[in-house]
C-alpha atoms as one frame of an Amber mdcrd trajectory, in Angstrom:
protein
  16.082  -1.824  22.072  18.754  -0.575  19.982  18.282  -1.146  15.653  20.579
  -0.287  13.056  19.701   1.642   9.852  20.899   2.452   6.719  19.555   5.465
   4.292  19.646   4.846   0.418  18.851   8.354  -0.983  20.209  10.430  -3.455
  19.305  13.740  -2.523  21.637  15.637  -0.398  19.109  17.532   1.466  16.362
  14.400   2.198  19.642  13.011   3.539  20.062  15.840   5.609  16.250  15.926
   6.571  15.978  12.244   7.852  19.334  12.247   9.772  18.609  15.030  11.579
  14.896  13.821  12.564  16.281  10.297  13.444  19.452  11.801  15.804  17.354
  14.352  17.395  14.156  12.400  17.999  14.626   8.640  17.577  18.190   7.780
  19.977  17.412   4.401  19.649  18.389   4.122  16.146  21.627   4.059  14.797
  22.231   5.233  11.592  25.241   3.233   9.987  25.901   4.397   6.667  24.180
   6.637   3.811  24.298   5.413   0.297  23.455   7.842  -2.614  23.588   5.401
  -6.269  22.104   2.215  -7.299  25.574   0.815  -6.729  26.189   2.046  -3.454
  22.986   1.400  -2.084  23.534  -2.191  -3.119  26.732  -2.761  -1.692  25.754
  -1.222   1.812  22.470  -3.286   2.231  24.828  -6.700   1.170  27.578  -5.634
   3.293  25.954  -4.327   6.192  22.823  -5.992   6.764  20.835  -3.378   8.912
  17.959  -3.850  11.165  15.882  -1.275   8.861  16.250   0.535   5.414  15.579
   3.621   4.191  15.190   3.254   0.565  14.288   6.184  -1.927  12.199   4.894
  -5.224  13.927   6.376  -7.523  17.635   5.913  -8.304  18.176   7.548 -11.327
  18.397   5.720 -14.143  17.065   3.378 -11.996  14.560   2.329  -9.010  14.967
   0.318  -5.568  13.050  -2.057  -6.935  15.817  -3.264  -8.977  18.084  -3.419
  -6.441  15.671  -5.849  -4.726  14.867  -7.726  -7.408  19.241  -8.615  -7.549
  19.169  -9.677  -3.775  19.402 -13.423  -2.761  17.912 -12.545   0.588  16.224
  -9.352   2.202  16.621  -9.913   5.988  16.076  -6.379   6.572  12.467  -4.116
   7.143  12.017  -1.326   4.918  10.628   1.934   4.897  10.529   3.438   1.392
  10.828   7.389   0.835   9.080   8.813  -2.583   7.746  12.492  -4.065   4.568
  11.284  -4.713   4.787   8.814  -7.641   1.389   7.407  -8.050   1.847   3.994
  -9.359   4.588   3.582  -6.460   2.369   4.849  -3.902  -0.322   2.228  -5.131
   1.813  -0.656  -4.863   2.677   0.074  -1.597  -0.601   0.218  -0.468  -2.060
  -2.795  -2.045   1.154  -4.672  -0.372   0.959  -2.897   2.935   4.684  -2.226
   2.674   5.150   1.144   4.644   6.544   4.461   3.149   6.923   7.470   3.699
   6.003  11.137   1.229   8.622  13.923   0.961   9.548  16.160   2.570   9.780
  13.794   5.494   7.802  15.179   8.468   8.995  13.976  12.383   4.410  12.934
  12.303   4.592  10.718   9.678   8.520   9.454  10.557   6.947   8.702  14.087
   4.091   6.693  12.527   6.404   4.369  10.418   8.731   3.491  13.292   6.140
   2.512  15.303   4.494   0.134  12.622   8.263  -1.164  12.130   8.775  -1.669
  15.743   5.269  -3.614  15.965   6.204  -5.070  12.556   9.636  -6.691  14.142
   7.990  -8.209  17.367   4.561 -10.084  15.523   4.356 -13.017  13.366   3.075
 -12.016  10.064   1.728 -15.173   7.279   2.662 -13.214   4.487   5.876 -11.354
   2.979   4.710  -8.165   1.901   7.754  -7.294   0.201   7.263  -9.973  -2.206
   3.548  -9.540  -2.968   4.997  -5.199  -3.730   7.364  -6.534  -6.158   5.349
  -9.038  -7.137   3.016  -6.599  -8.266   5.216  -4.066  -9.499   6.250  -7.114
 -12.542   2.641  -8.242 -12.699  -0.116  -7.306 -15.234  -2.769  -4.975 -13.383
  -5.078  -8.523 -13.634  -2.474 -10.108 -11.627  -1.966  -7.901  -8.565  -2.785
  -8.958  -4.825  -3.881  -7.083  -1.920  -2.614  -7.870   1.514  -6.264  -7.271
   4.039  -5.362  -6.417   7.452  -7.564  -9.061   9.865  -8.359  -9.523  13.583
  -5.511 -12.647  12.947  -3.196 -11.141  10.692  -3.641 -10.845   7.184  -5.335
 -12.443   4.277  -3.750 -12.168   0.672  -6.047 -12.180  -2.445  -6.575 -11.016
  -6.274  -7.912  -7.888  -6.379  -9.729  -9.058  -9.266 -11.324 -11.159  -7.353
 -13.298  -8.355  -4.978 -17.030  -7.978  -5.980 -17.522  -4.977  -3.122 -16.647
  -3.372  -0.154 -18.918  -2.297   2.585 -18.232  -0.369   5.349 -19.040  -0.394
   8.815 -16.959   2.442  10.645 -13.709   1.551  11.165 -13.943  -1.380   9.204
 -15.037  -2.632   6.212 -15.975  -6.293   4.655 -14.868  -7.201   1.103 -17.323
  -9.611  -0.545 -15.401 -12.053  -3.353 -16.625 -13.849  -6.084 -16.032 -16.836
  -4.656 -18.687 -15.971  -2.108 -16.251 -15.377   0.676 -16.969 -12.613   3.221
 -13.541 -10.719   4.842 -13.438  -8.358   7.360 -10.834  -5.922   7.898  -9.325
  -3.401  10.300  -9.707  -0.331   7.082 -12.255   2.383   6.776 -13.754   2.481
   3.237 -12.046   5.736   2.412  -8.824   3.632   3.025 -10.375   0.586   0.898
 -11.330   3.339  -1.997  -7.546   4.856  -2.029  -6.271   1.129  -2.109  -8.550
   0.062  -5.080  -8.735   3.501  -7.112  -6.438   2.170  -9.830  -8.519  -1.366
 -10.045 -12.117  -0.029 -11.761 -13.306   0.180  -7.864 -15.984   3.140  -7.186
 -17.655   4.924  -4.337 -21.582   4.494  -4.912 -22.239   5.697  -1.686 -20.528
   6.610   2.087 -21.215   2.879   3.086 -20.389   0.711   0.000 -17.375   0.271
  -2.939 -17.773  -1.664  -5.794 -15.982  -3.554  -8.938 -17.387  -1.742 -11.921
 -16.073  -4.929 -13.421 -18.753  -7.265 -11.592 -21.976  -4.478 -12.646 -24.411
  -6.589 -13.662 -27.243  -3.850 -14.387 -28.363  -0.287 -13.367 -31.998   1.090
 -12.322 -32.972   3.975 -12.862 -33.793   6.756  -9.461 -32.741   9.222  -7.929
 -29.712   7.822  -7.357 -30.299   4.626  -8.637 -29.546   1.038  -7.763 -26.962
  -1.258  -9.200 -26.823  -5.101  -9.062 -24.118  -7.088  -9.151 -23.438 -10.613
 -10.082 -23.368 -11.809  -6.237 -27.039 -11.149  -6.313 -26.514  -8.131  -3.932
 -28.224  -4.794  -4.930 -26.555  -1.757  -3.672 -28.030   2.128  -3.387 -26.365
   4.983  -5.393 -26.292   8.254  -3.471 -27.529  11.073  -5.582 -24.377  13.182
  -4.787 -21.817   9.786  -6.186 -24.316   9.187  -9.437 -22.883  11.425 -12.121
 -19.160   9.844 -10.881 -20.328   6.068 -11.437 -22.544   6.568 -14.389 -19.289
   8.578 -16.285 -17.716   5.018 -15.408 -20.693   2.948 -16.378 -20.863   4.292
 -20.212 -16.625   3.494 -20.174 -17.551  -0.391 -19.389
């Protein structure tokens, strides 16, 4: 299977980087044009339509995003390239829209390719693009996470998440409309998702809303309640973290 890409960056050598790892490593992909403005980039991805996009974040003065947001239609995957820009990087995780950090590394360029590739041959229920841009506009209250199930995935509020608990590879969110959800994320990956929301690690099995805290009891480590009835240990070692958060509630 052949696929055609196009690059949207705007610095010379991250153009440079990604050409070279694509030619020398990925023959299957053809790269068929490099665009390095807003303006450009636009025009290429209207004119050319390409199987997949490489699309920097930031287009100085401006972002991808906006290009996006000026498109009629996005028939196109994308893979977006960043320096770490945190509120980016949070996005794209909530949406489970794929990207990549600089400096591009042939590892992680490997990993995204393949989740493309899998990406292009399944039937997903949900558009993730529009649930990243969606929450790229939206107030903080207003943003959605896209949870990876056995069937596909499951779109929700993430104000709606009570707590996470974890059970190896996996982890079940609990809402507060008493729904249970497993999905195919280790805690650690549930706690990076959720840092930005008021989520916090109370202990190596369990994640909670500070939000949904109903009280606190005192131990040596403690136990907190929330207001699904569940009760949920504090480790000793995570204590001082959530009670700095508690006293901010």
């Amino acid at each position: 299977m052949r696929y055609s890409v196009a690059i949207v960056e705007d610095e010379p050598h991250q153009q440079e980087t990604l050409l070279s790892l694509l030619h020398e490593n990925f023959p299957g992909y053809d790269v068929i044009d490099v665009a390095n403005t807003f303006e450009k980039g636009k025009a290429l991805l209207v004119s050319r339509k390409p199987d997949l996009v490489f699309l920097d974040v930031l287009l100085p003065p401006y972002t991808s995003f906006d290009i996006l947001t000026t498109l009629e239609t996005i028939p196109f995957e994308i893979i977006f390239t960043t320096s770490y820009e945190e509120f980016a990087v949070k996005a794209f995780q909530l949406s489970a829209v794929d990207y990549l950090i600089k400096p591009l590394s042939l590892d992680a360029l490997t990993k995204s390719l393949k989740k493309f590739e899998e990406r292009k041959f399944s039937k997903e229920n949900i558009n993730h693009l529009k649930v990243l841009l969606d929450n790229i506009k939206s107030d903080e209250r207003d943003a959605k996470v896209a949870l990876p199930t056995f069937k596909g995935y499951v779109l929700i509020p993430v104000c709606d998440i009570i707590r996470c608990e974890s059970d190896n590879t996996y982890t079940t969110f609990f809402t507060k409309d008493k729904k249970s959800i497993i999905v195919s994320k280790t805690l650690k990956d549930c706690e990076q998702m959720l840092s930005a929301h008021h989520f916090v690690r109370v202990h190596n099995s369990h994640l909670i809303n500070m939000k949904y805290v109903v009280e606190y009891f005192k131990g040596e480590g403690g136990i907190v309640k929330m207001t699904d009835g569940s009760q949920i240990e504090v480790s000793r070692r995570r204590k001082e973290d959530f009670m700095q958060l508690l006293k901010k509630l």
